[in-house]
C-alpha positions in Angstrom: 80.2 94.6 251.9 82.6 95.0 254.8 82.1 98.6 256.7 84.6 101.3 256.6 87.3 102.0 259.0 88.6 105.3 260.6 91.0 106.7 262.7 89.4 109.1 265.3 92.3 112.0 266.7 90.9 114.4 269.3 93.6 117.5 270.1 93.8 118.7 272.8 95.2 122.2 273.2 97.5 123.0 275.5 96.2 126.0 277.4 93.3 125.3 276.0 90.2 125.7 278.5 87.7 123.1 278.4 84.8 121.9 280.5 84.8 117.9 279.0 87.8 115.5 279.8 89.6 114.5 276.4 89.1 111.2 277.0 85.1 111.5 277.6 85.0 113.9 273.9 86.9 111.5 272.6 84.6 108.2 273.0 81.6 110.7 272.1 83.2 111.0 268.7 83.9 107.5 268.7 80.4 106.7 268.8 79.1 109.1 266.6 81.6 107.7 263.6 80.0 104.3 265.2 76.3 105.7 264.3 76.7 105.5 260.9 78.4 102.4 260.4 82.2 103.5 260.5 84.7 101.1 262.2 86.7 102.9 265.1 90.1 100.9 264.3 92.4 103.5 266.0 91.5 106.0 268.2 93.3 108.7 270.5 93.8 112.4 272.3 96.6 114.2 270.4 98.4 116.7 273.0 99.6 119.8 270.5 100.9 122.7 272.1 100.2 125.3 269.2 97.9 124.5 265.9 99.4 124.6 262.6 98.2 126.8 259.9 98.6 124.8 257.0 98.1 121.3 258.4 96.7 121.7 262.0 99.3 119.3 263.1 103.0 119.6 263.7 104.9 117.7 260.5 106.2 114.9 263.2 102.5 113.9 264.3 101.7 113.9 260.7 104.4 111.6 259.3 103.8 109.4 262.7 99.9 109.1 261.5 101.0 108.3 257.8 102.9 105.4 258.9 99.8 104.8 261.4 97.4 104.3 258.1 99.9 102.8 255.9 100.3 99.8 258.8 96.8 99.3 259.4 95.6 99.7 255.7 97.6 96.5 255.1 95.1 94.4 256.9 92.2 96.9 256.6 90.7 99.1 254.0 92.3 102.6 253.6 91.5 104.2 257.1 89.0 107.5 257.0 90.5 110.4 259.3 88.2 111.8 261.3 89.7 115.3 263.6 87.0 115.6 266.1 87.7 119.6 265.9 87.2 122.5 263.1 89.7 122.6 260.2 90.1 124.9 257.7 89.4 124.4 254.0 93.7 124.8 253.6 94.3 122.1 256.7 92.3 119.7 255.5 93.1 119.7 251.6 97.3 119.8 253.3 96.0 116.7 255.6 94.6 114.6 252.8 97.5 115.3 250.8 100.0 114.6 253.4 97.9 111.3 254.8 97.1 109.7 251.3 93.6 109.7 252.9 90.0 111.0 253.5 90.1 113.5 255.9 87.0 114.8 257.5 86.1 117.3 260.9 83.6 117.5 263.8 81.4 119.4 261.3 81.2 117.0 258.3 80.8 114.0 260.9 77.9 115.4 262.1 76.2 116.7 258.7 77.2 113.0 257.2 75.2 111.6 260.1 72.0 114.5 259.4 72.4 113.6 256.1 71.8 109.9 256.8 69.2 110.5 259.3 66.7 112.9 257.8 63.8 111.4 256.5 61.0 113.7 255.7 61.3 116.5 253.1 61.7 119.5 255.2 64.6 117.3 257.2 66.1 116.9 254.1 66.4 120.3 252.4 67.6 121.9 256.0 70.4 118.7 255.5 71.1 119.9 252.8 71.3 123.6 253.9 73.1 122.9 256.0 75.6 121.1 253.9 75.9 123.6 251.5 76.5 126.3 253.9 79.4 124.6 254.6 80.5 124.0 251.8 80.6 127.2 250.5 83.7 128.2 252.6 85.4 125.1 250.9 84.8 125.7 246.8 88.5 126.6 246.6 89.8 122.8 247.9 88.6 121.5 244.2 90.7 124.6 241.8 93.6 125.5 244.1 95.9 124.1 241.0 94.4 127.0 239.0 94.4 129.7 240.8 97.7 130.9 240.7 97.4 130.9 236.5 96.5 134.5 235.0 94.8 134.7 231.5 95.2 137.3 228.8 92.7 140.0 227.2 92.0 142.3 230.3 90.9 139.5 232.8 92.5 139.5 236.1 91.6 136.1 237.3 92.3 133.1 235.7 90.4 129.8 235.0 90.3 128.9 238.6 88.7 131.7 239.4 86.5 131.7 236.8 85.6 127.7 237.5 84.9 129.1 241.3 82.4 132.0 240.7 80.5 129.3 238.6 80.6 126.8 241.2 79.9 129.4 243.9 77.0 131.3 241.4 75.6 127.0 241.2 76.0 126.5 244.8 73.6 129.9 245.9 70.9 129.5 243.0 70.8 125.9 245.2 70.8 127.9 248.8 68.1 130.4 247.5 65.6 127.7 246.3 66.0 125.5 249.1 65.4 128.4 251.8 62.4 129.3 249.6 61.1 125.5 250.1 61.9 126.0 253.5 59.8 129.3 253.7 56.9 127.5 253.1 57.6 124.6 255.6 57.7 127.1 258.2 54.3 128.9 256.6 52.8 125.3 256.7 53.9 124.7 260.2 53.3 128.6 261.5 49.9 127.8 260.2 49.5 124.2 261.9 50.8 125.6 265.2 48.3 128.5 265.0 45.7 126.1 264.7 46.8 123.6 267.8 46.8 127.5 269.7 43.0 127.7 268.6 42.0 124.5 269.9 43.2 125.6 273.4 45.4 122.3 273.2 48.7 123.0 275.8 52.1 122.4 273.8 54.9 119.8 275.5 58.1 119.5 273.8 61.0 117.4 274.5 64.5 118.7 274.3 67.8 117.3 275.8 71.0 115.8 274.4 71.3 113.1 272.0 71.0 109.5 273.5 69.2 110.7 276.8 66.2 108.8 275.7 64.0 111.2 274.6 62.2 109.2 272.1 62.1 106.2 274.7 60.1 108.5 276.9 57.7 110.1 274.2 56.9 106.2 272.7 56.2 105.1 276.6 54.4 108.2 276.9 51.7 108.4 274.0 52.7 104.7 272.4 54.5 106.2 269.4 56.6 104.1 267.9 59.6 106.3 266.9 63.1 104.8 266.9 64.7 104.4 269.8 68.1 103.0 269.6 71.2 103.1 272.1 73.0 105.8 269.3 73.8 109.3 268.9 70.9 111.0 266.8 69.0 107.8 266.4 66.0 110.6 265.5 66.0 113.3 263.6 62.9 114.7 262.6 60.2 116.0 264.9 57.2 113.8 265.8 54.0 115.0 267.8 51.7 113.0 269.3 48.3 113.7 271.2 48.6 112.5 275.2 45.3 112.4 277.6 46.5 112.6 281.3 45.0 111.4 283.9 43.1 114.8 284.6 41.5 114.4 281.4 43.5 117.0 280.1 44.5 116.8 276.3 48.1 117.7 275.6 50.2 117.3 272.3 53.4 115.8 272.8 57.0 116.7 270.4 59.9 114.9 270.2 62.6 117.0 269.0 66.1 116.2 267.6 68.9 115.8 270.2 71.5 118.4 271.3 75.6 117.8 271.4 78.4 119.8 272.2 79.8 122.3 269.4 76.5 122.0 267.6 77.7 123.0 263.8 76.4 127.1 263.8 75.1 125.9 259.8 73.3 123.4 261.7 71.4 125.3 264.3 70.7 127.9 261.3 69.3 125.3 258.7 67.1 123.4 261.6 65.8 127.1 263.4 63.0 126.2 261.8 62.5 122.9 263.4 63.3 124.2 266.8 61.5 126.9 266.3 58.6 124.6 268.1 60.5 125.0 271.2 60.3 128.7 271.8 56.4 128.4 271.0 55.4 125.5 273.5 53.7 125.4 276.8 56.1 123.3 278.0 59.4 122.3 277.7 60.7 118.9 279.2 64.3 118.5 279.3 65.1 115.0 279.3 68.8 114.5 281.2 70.5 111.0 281.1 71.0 111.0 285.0 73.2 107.9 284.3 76.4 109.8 282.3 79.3 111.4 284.3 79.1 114.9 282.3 75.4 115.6 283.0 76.1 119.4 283.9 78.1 119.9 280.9 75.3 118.2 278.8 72.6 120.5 280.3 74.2 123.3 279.8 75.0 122.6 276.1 71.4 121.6 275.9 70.5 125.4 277.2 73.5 126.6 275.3 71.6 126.0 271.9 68.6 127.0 273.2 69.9 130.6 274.0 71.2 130.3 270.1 67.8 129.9 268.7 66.2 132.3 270.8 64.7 131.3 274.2 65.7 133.4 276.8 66.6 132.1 280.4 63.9 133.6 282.3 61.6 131.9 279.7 63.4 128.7 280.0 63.3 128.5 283.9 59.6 129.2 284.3 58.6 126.8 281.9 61.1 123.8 281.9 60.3 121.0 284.3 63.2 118.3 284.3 63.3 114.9 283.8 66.4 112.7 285.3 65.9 109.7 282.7 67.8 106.3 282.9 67.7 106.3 286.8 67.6 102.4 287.1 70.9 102.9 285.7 72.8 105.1 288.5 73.4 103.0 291.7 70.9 105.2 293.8 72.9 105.2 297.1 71.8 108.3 299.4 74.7 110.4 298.5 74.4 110.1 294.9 70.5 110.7 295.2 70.9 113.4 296.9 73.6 115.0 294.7 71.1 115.0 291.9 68.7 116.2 294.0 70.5 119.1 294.7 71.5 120.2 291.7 67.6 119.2 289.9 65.2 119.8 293.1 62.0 119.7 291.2 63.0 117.2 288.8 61.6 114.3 288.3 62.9 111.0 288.7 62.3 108.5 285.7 63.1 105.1 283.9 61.3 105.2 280.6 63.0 101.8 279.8 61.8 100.4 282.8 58.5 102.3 283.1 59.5 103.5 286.2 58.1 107.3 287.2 55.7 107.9 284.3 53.1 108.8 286.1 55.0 111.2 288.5 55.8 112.9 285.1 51.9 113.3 284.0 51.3 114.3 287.4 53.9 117.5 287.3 53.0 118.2 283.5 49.0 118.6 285.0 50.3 120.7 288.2 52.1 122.9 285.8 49.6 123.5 283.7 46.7 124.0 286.3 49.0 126.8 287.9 49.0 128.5 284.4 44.8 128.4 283.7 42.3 129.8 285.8 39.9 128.6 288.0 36.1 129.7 287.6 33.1 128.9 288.9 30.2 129.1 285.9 26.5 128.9 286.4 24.5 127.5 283.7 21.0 128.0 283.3 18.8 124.7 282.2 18.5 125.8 278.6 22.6 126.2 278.2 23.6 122.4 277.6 25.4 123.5 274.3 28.0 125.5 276.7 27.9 122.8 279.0 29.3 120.3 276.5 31.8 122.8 275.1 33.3 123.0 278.9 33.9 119.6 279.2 35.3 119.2 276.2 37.9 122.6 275.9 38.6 122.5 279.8 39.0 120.3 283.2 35.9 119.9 285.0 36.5 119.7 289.1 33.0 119.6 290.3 29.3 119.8 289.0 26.4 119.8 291.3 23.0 120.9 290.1 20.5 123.0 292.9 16.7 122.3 292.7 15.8 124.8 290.1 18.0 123.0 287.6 20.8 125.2 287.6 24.2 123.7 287.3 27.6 124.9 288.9 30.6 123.8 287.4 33.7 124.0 288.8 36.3 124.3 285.6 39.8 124.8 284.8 40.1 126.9 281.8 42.6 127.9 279.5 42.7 131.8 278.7 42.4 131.3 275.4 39.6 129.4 276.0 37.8 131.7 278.4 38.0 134.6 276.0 35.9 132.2 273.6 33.5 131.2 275.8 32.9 134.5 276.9 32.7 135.8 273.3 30.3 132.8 272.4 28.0 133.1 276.0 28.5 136.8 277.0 25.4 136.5 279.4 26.9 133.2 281.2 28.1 134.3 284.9 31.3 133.1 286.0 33.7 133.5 289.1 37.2 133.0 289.2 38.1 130.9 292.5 42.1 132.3 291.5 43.2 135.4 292.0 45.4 135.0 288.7 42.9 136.7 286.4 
């Protein structure tokens, strides 16, 4: 079964402020028709100078593109259109009409690919939120031919209207069961979360934009075996993982869906759930591909959706450390390192392909996380060997020495969490704090 083709058309606005070249959002949605199996048989930047109401395109472009798909649909299948911007319900139903052909936007690219992607049940019902949140906006595209008729007997509206409300009436009874599924996700994961909080276990996530190899780093980090492709959104649904560094220290590990640019808003809404993790953890690594031309752009779309869903940017500075990923990529001559270095000073150089940097990472998660517990010295009489094991297990031991009367001093970093149980379970226990944090 041979793969479908499309035409990809980015506009370009003129006056039109943009941070990203055209040609650079262009091959971006190139490859994301290219993550779901769509041939790219045309593709190019359409320069409009004002956008047209009722077909987003000037009627010259238009017929110029109908020609376009008739020519190559004689030696292809009938070309998909894909606008890599937001059209209206009206544009698009005057686009397919004018074009003979499919015509689909940024928006439906992106929940097609979603849709595709999404594997386990919650991923699929926000999908399909998601989707339907969309679509509800776009009910009229299917009964425009009946809306302008007017029955008898008292009724205003006419059968299109009537066809719509029962559409639209189907459509919410949908939205309303699915966001009561969803409630309960969230209870289940509210409830799972709470739980990792009570084991004193620290919280890493992974966030950045798609195809900075995010999932490359969390397999070579706690040898998962999520995908890992070369591809926009090549994962979807959140893993989490359990890591040991090198301290000792127990910490669990999420890999989160990628970012993009012009995120759809039903998007972000359907998966706040998801993401949700984010504004909850320890930790967040943001994973940048140091190896792509529009790096600031992408971090600050990254930080962009992060605001969206609630993280504000005091929270997100103290507790992001960055990762500059693919660096056996980027020709590390002294100017370019040092470019990255002075835009990311703390970050931290890595290759997760190559295995290159790993440890430097482990090192800065453990440095992070010791400047955030506390540092106590405990004395433990002979008889307290049941609080002795529950330090080494909840926290990081530094030092124990015993003196001649069989006392033992143990030098431990401790969560807070963790020192308010200990304390509650051995109130009589005396302890020092070395820190002057507490």
């Amino acid at each position: 079964m041979s793969r479908p083709t499309a035409i990809v058309l980015h506009p370009e606005v003129v006056g039109e402020i943009n941070n990203r070249p055209g040609s650079a959002q262009l091959a971006e949605a190139c490859n994301l028709a290219e993550s779901i199996r769509v041939s790219v048989v045309h593709s190019e930047i359409i320069v409009i100078t004002k956008l047209r109401a009722a077909s987003f395109f000037g009627k010259g472009l238009v017929e110029r593109l109908k020609t376009l798909i008739q020519r190559l649909a004689e030696s292809t299948d009938w070309p998909i259109v894909i606008v890599n911007g937001q059209l209206s319900p009206i544009q698009q139903r005057n686009l397919e009409n004018d074009l003979h052909s499919k015509v689909i936007d940024r928006t439906q690219l992106i929940l097609e690919i979603f849709g595709e992607r999404a594997k386990t049940h919650a991923g699929r019902l926000q999908v399909e939120l998601a989707a339907l949140s969309f679509q509800r906006g776009r009910l009229v595209r299917s009964w425009t031919h009946l809306e302008r008729q007017r029955g008898g007997g008292g009724f205003l509206g006419g059968p299109g209207e009537r066809q719509i409300e029962l559409d639209r009436r189907m459509l919410l009874k949908r939205v309303v069961r699915i966001r009561s599924e969803l409630r309960e996700v969230l209870r289940t994961r509210t409830l799972h979360r709470g739980n990792r909080t009570r084991g004193g276990v620290p919280t890493v996530v992974l966030v950045g934009y798609t195809n900075a190899g995010k999932s490359t780093l969390f397999n070579r980090l706690t040898g998962a075996d999520v995908l890992s492709k070369d591809m926009l959104f090549a994962t979807l649904d959140p893993t989490v993982r359990k890591l040991n560094l090198d301290s000792g220290r127990g910490v669990l590990f999420t890999d989160t869906v990628g970012f993009i640019s012009k995120l759809p808003t039903e998007l972000i809404e359907a998966f706040k759930s998801t993401l949700e993790e984010v504004l909850y953890a320890d930790i967040l690594v943001h994973v940048h591909d140091a190896s792509s031309p529009l790096l600031l752009q992408e971090s600050e779309d990254v930080s962009r959706v992060l605001r969206d869903i609630g993280l504000d940017e005091s929270s997100y500075k103290n507790r992001t450390i960055n990762i500059l990923n693919k660096i056996d990529k980027v020709k590390l001559n002294p100017r370019l390192s040092e470019n990255l270095r002075d835009t990311f000073p703390n970050a931290v150089l890595v290759s997760a392909l190559k295995d290159k940097g790993i440890s430097d990472l482990k090192i800065k998660i453990d440095q992070y996380l010791n400047k955030t517990e506390l540092l106590a010295l405990i004395t433990l009489a002979p008889h307290f060997g049941a609080a002795r094991a529950w330090l080494f297990e909840n926290g990081v031991v530094e030092m124990s020495r015993f003196d001649d009367y069989g006392y033992e001093y143990i030098e431990v970093r401790i969560s807070r969490t963790n020192h308010s149980r200990f304390c509650a379970r051995w109130p009589n226990v005396r302890i020092t704090f070395k820190t002057s944090e507490f």
